[in-house]
C-alpha positions as CSV (number, residue, x, y, z in Angstrom):
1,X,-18.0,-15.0,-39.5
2,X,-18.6,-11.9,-41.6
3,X,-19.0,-8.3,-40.4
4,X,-22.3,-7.4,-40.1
5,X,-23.5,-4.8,-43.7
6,X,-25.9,-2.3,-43.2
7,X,-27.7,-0.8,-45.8
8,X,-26.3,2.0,-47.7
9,X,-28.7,4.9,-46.0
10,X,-27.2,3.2,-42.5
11,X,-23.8,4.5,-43.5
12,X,-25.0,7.9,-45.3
13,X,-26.2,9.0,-42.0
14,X,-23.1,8.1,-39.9
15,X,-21.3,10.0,-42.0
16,X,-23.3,13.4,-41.3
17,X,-23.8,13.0,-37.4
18,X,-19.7,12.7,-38.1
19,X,-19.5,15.8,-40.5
20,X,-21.7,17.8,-38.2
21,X,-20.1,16.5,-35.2
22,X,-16.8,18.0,-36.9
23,X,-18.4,21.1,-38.2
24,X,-19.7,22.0,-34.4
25,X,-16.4,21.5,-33.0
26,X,-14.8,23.3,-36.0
27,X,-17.1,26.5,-35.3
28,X,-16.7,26.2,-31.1
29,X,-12.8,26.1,-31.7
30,X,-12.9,29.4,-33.6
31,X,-15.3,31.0,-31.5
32,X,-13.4,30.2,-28.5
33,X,-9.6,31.7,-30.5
34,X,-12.3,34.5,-31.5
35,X,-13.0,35.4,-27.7
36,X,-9.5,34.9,-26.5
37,X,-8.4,37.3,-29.6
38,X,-10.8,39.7,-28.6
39,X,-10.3,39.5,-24.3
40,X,-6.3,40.2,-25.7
41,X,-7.4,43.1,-27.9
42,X,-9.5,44.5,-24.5
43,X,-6.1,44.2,-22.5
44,X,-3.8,45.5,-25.1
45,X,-6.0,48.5,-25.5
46,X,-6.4,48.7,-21.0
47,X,-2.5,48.8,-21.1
48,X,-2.4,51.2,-24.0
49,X,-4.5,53.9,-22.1
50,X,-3.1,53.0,-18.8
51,X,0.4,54.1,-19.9
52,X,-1.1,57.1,-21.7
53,X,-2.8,58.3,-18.4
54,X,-6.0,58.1,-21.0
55,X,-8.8,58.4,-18.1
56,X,-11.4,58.5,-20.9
57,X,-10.1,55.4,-22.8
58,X,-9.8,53.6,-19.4
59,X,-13.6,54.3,-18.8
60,X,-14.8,52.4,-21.7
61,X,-12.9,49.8,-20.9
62,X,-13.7,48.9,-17.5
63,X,-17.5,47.6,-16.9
64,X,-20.1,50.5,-15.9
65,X,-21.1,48.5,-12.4
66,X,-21.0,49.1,-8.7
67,X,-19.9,45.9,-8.8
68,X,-16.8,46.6,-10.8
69,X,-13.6,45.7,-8.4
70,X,-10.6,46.8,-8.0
71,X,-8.3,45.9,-5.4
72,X,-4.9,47.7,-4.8
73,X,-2.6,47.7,-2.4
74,X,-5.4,45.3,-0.2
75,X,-8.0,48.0,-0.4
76,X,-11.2,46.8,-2.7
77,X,-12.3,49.9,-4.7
78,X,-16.0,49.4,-6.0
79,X,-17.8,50.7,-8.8
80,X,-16.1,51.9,-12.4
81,X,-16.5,55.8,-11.1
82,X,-14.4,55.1,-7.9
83,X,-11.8,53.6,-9.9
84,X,-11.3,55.9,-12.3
85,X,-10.9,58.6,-9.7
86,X,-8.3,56.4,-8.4
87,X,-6.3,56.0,-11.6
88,X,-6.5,59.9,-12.4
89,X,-4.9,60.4,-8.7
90,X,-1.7,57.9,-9.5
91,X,-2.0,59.1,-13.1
92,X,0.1,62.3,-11.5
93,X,2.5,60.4,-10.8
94,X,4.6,57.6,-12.7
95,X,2.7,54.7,-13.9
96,X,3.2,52.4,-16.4
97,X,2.6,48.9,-16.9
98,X,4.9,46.4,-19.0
99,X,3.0,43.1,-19.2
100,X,4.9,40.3,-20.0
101,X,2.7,38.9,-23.0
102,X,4.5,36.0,-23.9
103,X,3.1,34.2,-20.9
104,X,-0.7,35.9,-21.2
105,X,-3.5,33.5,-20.7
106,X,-7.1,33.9,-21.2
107,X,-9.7,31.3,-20.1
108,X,-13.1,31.7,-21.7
109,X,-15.0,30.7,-18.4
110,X,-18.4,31.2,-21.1
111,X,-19.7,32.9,-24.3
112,X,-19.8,36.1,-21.8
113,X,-16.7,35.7,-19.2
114,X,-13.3,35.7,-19.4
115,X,-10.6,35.1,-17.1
116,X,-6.9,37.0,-17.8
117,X,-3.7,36.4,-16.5
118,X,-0.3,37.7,-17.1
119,X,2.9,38.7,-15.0
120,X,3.2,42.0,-15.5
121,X,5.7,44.9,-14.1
122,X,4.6,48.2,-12.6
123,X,6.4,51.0,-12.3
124,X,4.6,53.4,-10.2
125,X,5.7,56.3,-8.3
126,X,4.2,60.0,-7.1
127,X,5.1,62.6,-8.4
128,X,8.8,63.2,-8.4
129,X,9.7,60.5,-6.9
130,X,11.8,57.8,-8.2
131,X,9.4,54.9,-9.6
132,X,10.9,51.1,-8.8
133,X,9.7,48.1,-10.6
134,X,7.9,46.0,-9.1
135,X,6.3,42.6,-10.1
136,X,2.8,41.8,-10.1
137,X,0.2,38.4,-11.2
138,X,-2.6,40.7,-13.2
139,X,-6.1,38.7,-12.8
140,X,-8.4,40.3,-14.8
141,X,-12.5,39.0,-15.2
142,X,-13.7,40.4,-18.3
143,X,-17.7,39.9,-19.0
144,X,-18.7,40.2,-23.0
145,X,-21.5,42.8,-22.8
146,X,-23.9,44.5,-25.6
147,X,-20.6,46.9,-26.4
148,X,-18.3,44.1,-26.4
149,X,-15.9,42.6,-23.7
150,X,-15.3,45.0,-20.4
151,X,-13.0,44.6,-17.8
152,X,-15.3,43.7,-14.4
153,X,-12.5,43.1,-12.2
154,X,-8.4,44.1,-11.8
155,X,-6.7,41.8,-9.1
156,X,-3.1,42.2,-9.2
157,X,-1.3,40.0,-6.8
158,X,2.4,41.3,-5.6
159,X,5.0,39.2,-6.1
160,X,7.3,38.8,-3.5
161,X,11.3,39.4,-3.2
162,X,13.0,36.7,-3.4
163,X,14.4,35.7,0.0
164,X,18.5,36.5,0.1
165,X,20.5,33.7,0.1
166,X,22.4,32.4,3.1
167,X,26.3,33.6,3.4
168,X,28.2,30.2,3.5
């Protein structure tokens, strides 16, 4: 028994459902390393301003919505304006963030959300006062608007100590 020939034309178009095929994944595949590039370009530039105490380069970063959340130290803080009032406050004091950016991960959820994640160390204290480190999970949701990617949500998570070890 022979394998079953098809006419020339048969083949021609199997090969471009294949080519496009290959040529759509090609382009989602650099769209999607676009998008991650650009949600690590937002963060880099978030941390940038944070540990300049830049209020006004925080602002563009974060989206302009009541909805925008922030939640630290268990209280939510709502709305971009609220937040940055918050940041200017702490900004008296010591803050500074050192991500750790070898383990950064973005998830594009869509074309037009984000999710971030990354441990990260802060180092936060008021004003003369000594600052201690202290570990954090940073959850950011960025949504891609008209001006590009803002920051709608920060959600750090505290690590905890670890427990001390038993004498033996």
């Amino acid at each position: 028994m022979h394998a079953p020939t098809y006419p020339c034309r048969h083949r021609l178009g199997f090969t471009r459902i294949l080519l496009v095929a290959g040529a759509l994944a090609l382009s989602a595949a650099i769209a999607s390393a676009t998008g991650e590039d650009d949600v690590r370009a937002v963060f880099d530039r978030f941390v940038t301003a944070q540990n300049s105490h830049d209020v006004a380069a925080v602002r563009e970063l974060l989206l302009d919505s009541p909805n925008f959340l922030w939640v630290t130290r268990g209280a939510p803080i709502w709305g971009r304006e609220a937040a940055l009032k918050r940041f200017d406050s702490l900004y008296q004091g010591t803050w500074k963030l050192s991500p750790d950016m070898s383990n950064l991960k973005t998830v594009l959820v869509s074309e037009t959300t984000a999710q971030l994640y990354v441990p990260i160390t802060f180092n936060i204290g008021a004003p003369g006062q000594p600052a201690p480190d202290t570990l954090f999970l940073m959850n950011q949701t960025l949504v891609k608007t008209a001006g590009g990617w803002r920051i709608a949500n920060i959600l750090p998570m505290p690590v905890p100590a670890p427990a001390a070890t038993p004498p033996k």
